[in-house]
C-alpha positions in Angstrom: -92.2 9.8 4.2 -89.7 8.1 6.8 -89.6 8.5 10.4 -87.0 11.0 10.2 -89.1 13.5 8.2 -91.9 12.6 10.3 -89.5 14.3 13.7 -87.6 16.9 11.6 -91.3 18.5 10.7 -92.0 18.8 14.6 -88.7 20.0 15.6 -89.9 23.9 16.2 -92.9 23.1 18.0 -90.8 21.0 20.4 -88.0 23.1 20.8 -90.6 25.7 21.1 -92.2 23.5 24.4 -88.2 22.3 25.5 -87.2 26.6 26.0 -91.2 26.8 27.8 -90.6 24.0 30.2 -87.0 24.9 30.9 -88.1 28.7 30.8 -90.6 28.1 33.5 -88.5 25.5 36.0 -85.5 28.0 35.8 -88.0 30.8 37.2 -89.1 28.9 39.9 -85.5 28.4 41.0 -85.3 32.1 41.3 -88.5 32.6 42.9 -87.4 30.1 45.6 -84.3 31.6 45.8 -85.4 35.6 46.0 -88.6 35.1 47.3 -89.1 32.0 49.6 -91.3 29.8 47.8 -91.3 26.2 47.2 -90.4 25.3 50.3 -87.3 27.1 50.4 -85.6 30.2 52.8 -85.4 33.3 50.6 -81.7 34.5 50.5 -81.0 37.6 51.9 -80.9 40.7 49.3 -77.2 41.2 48.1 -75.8 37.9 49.8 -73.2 36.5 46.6 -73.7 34.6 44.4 -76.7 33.2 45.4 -79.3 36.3 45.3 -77.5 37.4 42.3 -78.1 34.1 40.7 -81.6 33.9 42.0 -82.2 37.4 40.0 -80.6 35.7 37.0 -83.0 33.1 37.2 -85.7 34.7 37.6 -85.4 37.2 35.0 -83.4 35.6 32.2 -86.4 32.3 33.2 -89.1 34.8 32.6 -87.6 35.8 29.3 -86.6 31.8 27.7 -90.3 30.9 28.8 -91.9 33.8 27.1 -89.0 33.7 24.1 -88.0 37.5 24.0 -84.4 38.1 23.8 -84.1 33.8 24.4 -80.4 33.6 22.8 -79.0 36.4 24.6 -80.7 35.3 27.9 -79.9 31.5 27.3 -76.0 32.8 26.7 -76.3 34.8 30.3 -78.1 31.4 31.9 -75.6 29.0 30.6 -72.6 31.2 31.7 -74.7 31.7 35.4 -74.9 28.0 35.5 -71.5 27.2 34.4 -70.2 29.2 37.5 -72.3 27.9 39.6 -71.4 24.2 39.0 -67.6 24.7 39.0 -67.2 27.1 42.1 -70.1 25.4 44.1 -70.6 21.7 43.2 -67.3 20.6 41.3 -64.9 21.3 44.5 -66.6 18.3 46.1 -66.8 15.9 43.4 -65.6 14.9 39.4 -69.4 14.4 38.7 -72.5 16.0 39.4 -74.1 12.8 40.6 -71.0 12.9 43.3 -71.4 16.8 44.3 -75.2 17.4 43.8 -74.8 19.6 40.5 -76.6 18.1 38.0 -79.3 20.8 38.0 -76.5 23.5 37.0 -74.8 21.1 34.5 -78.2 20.4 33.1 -79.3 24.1 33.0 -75.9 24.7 31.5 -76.1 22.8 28.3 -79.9 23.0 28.3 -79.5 27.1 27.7 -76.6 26.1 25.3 -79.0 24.5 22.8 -81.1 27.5 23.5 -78.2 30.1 22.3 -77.4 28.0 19.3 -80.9 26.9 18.1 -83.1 29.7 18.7 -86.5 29.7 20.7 -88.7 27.5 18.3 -91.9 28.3 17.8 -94.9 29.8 20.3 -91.9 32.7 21.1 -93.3 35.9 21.5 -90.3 37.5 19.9 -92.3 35.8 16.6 -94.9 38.8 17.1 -92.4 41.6 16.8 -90.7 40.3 13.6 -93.5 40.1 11.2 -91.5 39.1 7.7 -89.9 35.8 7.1 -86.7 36.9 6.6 -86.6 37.8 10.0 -87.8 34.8 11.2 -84.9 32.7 8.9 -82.2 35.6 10.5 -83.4 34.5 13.9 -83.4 30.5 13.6 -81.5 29.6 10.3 -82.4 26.0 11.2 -85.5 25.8 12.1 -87.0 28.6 9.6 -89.7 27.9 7.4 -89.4 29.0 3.8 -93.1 29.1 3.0 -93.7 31.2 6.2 -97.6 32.0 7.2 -99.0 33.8 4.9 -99.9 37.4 4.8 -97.5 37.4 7.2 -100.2 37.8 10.4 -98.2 38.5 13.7 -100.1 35.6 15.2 -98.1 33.1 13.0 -95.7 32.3 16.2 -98.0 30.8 17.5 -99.5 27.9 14.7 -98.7 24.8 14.9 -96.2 23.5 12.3 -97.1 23.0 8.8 -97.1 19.3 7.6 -94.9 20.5 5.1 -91.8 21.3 6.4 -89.3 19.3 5.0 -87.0 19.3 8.5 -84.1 21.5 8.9 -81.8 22.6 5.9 -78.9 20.3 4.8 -75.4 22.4 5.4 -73.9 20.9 2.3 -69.5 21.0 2.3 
């Protein structure tokens, strides 16, 4: 077994942790923003964008970390983030390193994955869908054929199985 195999068996679990860590530091941007916490001055109710952003955050953050709804809240995050670097950061400055947006462009294409790849594993969405199918429907990818068995609802959150053989071949 090479290298390669070795990562590809992981590659739910971490995606799994990737959409929990980005999950949980996009809800603390909206807590700071809604709330004033973290050393920040909540923004008043209703100001635009920035408290509807912060209730995008924090809502849509809430959702990635726990992994309900994580595609269609990823898509909704992306698109927030996408707005906010080109109308707020890109008018002074090419690149984000020039016009302090690398958080937005990072959150952008961070959710991006996110809306293409599916929440991984540990997602609580995993207890609602209790068949495999639904599980492969949900992340194509990352889907394990041999899926717990008996089905238990607790299965989202196992650690992989040392034998997944990585993530299916598209072949042309």
């Amino acid at each position: 077994m090479g290298v390669t195999d070795r990562l590809d068996r992981h590659q739910p679990l971490v995606l799994g942790l990737f959409r929990i860590v980005i999950g949980l530091l996009f809800t603390s941007e909206g807590a700071a923003t809604l709330f004033g916490v973290l050393d920040r001055d909540a923004t008043p109710a209703g100001d635009w964008p920035f408290w509807y952003a912060g209730v995008i955050e924090l809502v849509c953050g809430v959702l990635i970390l726990l992994g309900v709804l994580t595609r269609a809240a990823a898509f909704l995050s992306s698109g927030a983030m996408a707005f906010a670097y080109f109308t707020e950061h890109q008018p002074d400055g090419l690149f984000p390193l020039q016009n302090g947006g690398l958080s937005p462009a990072l959150f952008c294409w961070g959710f991006l994955l996110l809306v293409f790849f599916g929440p991984g594993s540990l997602a609580l969405s995993g207890l609602f869908h209790r068949d495999a199918t639904a599980a492969a429907v949900r992340s194509p990818r990352l889907a394990e054929p041999e899926a717990a068995p008996g089905n238990s609802p607790g299965a989202a959150f196992a650690w992989p199985k040392p034998a997944f053989a990585g993530p299916k071949r598209l072949s042309h």
